[in-house]
N, C-alpha and C positions, 0 to 999 in steps of 0.2 A: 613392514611389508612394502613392498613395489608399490606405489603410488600409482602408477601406469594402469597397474591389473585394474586398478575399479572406474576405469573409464570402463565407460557403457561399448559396445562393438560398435566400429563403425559401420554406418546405414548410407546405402547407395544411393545417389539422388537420384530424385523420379526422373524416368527417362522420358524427351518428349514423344509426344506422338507423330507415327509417320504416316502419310499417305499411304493412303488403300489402292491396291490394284486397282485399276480400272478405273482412277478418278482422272476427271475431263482436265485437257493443262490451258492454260491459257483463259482470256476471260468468253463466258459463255453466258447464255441467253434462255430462262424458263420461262411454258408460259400454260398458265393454269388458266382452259377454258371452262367457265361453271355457269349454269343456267341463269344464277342471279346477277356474275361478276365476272370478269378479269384481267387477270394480274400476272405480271411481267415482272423477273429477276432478274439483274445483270449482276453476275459474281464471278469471284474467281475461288478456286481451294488454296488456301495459303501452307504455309509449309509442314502446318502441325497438323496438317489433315482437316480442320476446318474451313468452313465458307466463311469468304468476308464477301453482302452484299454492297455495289458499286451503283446498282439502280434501284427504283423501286417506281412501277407505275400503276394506277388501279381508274378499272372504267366500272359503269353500272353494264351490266350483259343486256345486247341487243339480237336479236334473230337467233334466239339458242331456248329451245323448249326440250325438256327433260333429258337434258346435257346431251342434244342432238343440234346441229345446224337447220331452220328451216326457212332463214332468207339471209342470203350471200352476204347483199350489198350490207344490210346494216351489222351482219356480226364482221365484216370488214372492217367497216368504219371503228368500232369498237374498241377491237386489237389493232390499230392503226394508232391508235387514241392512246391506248397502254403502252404499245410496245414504245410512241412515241417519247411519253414521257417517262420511260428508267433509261432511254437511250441516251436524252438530254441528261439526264440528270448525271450517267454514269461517263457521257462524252464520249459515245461507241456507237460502232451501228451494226445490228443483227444482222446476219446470212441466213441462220439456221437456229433452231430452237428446241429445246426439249419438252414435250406435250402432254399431259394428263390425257389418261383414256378413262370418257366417262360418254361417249356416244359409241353407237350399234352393238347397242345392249351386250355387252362385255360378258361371258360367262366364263366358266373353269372345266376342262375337260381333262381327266385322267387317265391315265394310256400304260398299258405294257407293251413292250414293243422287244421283241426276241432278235438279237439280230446273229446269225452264222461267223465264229472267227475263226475255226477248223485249226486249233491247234497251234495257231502265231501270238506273238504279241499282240493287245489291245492298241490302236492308235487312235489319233486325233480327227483320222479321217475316217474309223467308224464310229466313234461319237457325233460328226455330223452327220452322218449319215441316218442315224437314230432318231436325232430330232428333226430333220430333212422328211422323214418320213412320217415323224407325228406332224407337222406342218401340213403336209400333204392330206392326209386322214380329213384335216378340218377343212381345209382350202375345198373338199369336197361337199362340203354340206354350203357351200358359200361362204363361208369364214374368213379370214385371215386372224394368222396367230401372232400375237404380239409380243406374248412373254414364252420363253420354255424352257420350265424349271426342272432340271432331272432333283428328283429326290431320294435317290439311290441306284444302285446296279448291283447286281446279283449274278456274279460272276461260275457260271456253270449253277452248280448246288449250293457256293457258298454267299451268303446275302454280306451287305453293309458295306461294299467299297463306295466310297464317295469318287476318288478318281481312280478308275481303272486302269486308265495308260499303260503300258509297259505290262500288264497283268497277261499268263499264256492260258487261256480257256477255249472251249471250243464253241462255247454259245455263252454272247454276254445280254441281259435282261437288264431293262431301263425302264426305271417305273419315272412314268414324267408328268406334271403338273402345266397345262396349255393354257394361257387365257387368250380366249378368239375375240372376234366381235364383225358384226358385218362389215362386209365388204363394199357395200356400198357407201354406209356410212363414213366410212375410213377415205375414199375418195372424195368424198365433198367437203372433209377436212380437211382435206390435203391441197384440193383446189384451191379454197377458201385463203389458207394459207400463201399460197401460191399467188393469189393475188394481190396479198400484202407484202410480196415479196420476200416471201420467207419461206424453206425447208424447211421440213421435218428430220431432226438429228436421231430422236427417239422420241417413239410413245412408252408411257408408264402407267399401269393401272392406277385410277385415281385414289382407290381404300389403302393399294400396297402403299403409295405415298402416305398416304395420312399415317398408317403404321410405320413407317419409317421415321416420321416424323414423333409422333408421341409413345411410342414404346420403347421402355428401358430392355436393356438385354436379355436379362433374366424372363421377361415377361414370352421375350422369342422362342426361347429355347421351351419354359416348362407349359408352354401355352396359354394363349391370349387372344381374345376375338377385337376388332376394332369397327366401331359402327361409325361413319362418317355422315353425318346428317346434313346434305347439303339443302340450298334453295329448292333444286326442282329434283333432285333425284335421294335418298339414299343407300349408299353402299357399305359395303363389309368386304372385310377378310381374316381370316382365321389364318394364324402362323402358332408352330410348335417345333418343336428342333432346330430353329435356326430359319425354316422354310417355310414361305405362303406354300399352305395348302388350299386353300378355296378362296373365293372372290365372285360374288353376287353383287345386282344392283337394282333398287326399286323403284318406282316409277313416280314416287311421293317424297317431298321434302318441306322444307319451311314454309316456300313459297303458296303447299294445299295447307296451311293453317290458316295464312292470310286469306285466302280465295274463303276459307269456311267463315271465318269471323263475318268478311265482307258481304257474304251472301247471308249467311243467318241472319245478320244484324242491317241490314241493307244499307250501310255505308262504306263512301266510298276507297278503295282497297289502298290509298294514302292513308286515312286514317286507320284501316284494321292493321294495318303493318305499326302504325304508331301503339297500338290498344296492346299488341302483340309485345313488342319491344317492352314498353315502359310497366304494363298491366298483366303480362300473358303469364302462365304456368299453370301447373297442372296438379298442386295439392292443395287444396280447399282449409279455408279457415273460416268461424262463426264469425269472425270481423265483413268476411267478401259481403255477406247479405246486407251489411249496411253501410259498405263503400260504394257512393256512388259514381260510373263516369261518363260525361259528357259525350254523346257518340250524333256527329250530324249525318242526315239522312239524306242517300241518295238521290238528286234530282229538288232537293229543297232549298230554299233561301238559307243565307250561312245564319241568320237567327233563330231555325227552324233546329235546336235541337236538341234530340232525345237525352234519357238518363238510363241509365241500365246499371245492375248491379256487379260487382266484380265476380260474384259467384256465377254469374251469364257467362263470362270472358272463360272460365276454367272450364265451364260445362261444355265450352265449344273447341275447347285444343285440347284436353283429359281426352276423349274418343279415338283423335285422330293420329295421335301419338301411343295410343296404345294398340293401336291399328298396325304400326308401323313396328312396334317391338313386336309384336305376333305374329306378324310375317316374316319378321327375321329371323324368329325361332321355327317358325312350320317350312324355311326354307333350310334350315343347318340342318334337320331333323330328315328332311327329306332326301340331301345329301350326304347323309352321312355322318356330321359331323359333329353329333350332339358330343362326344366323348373329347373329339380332337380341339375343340374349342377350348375346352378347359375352364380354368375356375373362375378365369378373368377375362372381363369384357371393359374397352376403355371406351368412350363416347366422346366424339369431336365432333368440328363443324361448326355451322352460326346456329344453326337447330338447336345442337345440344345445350345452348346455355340458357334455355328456359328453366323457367325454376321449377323443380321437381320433377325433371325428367332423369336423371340417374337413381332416383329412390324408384319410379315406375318404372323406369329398365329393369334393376333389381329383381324387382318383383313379377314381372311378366316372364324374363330369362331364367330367374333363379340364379340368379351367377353374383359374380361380386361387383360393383361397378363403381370405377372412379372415371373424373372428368379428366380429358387428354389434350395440356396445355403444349404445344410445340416446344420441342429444345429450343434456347435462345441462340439468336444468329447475329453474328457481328455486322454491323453495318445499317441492322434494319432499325424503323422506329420501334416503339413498344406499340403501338396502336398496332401495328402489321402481326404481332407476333401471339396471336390472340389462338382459341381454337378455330374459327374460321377461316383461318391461312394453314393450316395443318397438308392441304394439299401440295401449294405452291412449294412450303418449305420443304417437306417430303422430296421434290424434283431435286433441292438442291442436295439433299443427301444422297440420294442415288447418283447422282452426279459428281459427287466425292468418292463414290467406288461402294456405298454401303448396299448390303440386299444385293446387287449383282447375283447371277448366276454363273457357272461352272461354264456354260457357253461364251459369255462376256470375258472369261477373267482367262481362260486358256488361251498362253498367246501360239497366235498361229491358225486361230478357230474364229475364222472368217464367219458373222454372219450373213447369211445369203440377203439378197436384196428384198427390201420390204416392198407394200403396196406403192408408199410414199414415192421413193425415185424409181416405180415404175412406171407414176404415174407420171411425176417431173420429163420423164424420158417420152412417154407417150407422148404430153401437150410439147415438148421442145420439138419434136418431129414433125408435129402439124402446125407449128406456127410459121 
């Protein structure tokens, strides 16, 4: 027998991977604003389609309550302080920056929007028109729309084109996915900004980051909810087929566990943040009754202090964390979205790594719940790449072309000008 034959078939090498539409060229600039921190990217996409980071800078968050701006001068200083050091580090200096939206309370608006094509082809220029119009809708309740996601067309009677283009119907149907957030608050970012000398390139929902970040594909498509537990706020988003469908945010995060230890136990909120860290979580064992921990009293001499049991520590962040998965469920629920959520719910953030918080997810949600560690990133340390950078890194995936919408990715499909350089235009006219 041929010798030849019982060679195995030859197997193709794996092909590398290419860049995604719409990934940023050149090197660029994220910067994740969050109530407790922030942190500044300096990277580029390299050829294989991933990020290699070039900087890395992180400040503690100053003048930013419930992932809102509410004194200029020191969240200036701040992001001055960050963007300083990944600039030094990367040997570059920012213009413009890619931003997490996680202030003027961010919501998700869903829209049908019928628009007239009398018989011609579908073009490019009623696609924008479509979502020009859902922009408009919100821009009226005082909004501005930040993302807008079509998640299908429905081409006359028949449903499921994703892109229409070129399609001859006589009415095309755009079912679209809007996330707003006010207006006002979107300008004092943008000043804010402005004053550290720096543009806004784009804002990005801060949960669609984090899902971007810690969700595998599969999770996209057959559905997946992502709870992002930050310092002062947390947020969600639900995606299934490939598409955020919703995106909510709460007005509670890490930082109201600290306030609760500090206030129940009346020391001061340095040490409930330590009790929290090294002592904190949230499922009870017969051992807590008889671990004791040292907790000094506010206003007292540093010899002056107390003992308390560790079953105290649990009894005071058990409530408030279950506080927080029940609002997250009385809001999908309220929305809609009990079914589109799906079976699986990921949790990130610096919140999420308290202990026994994914087994009381669980169990509050009913869903299935794993901890959502960020893909690894070339360039960063491992201390960065923890779940409480799930945002930052998320910026740089979107940044590589992932998640994009059908408005981003169509070339020729100009989006219209944001709040940001209208406002840059406003202040350059009056200076």
């Amino acid at each position: 027998m041929n010798q030849i034959s019982r060679l195995p078939p030859a197997i193709d090498p794996p092909q590398p991977a290419r860049r995604r539409r719409g990934a940023k060229p050149g090197v660029f600039g994220v910067l994740d604003i969050g109530t407790t921190k922030l942190v500044c990217l300096i990277a580029r996409i390299e050829h294989d389609g991933e990020a290699r980071v070039l900087g890395f800078g992180w400040q503690r968050a100053r003048g930013i309550k419930g992932g809102s701006i509410v004194d200029l001068e020191e969240t200036e200083g701040a992001i001055r302080a960050a963007v300083g050091q990944a600039e030094e580090m990367a040997d570059t200096r920012l213009n413009s920056v890619v931003v997490n939206l996680s202030c003027g309370q961010p919501e998700s608006r869903h829209q049908n929007i019928q628009w007239g094509i009398g018989g011609r082809p579908v073009t490019e220029a009623d696609l924008r028109a479509i979502l020009n119009e859902g922009r408009r809708r919100s821009a009226e309740d005082g909004r501005e729309t930040v993302h807008a996601f079509p998640l299908g067309f429905m081409v006359d009677a028949t449903p499921g084109a994703n892109d229409p283009r070129g399609m001859i119907c006589d009415t095309l149907t755009a079912r679209l996915h809007l996330v707003d957030a006010a207006q006002a608050s979107l300008r004092n970012l943008g000043a804010c900004l402005m004053r550290c000398d720096l543009e806004v390139d784009e804002l990005v929902s801060a949960p669609f980051a984090a899902g971007l970040a810690t969700l595998v594909e599969d999770e996209k498509q057959l559905g997946a909810t992502v709870i992002d537990m930050g310092g002062g706020t947390t947020s969600f988003a639900v995606f299934a087929e490939g598409h955020l469908l919703h995106t909510a945010q709460l007005p509670v995060g890490g930082w109201h566990v600290t306030n609760d230890l500090a206030r129940l136990l009346s020391t001061p909120v340095a040490h409930a943040e330590r009790l929290k860290t090294l002592h904190g979580g949230v499922l009870g064992a017969p051992e807590d009754e008889r671990e004791w921990l040292p907790v000094p009293m506010v206003g007292e001499e540093d010899d002056h202090i107390a003992r308390i049991p560790r079953a105290m520590v649990v009894g005071i962040i058990r409530p408030r964390l279950e506080e927080t998965f029940e609002l997250i469920r009385d809001r999908l629920d309220s929305a809609g979205m009990s079914q589109e959520m799906g079976r699986r719910v990921v949790l990130t953030g610096g919140a999420s790594q308290l202990v026994g918080a994914r087994e009381l997810a669980a169990r509050v949600l009913d869903r299935q719940v794993r901890l959502g560690r960020p893909h690894a990133v070339r360039g960063l340390p491992e201390t960065a790449q923890g779940p409480a950078f799930a945002a930052p890194l998320g910026l740089l995936a979107w940044c590589g072309g992932e998640g994009r919408p059908l408005i981003d990715l169509l070339p020729g499909l100009d989006r219209p000008p944001g709040v940001f350089r209208r406002l840059v235009h406003w202040l350059r006219d009056r200076a």
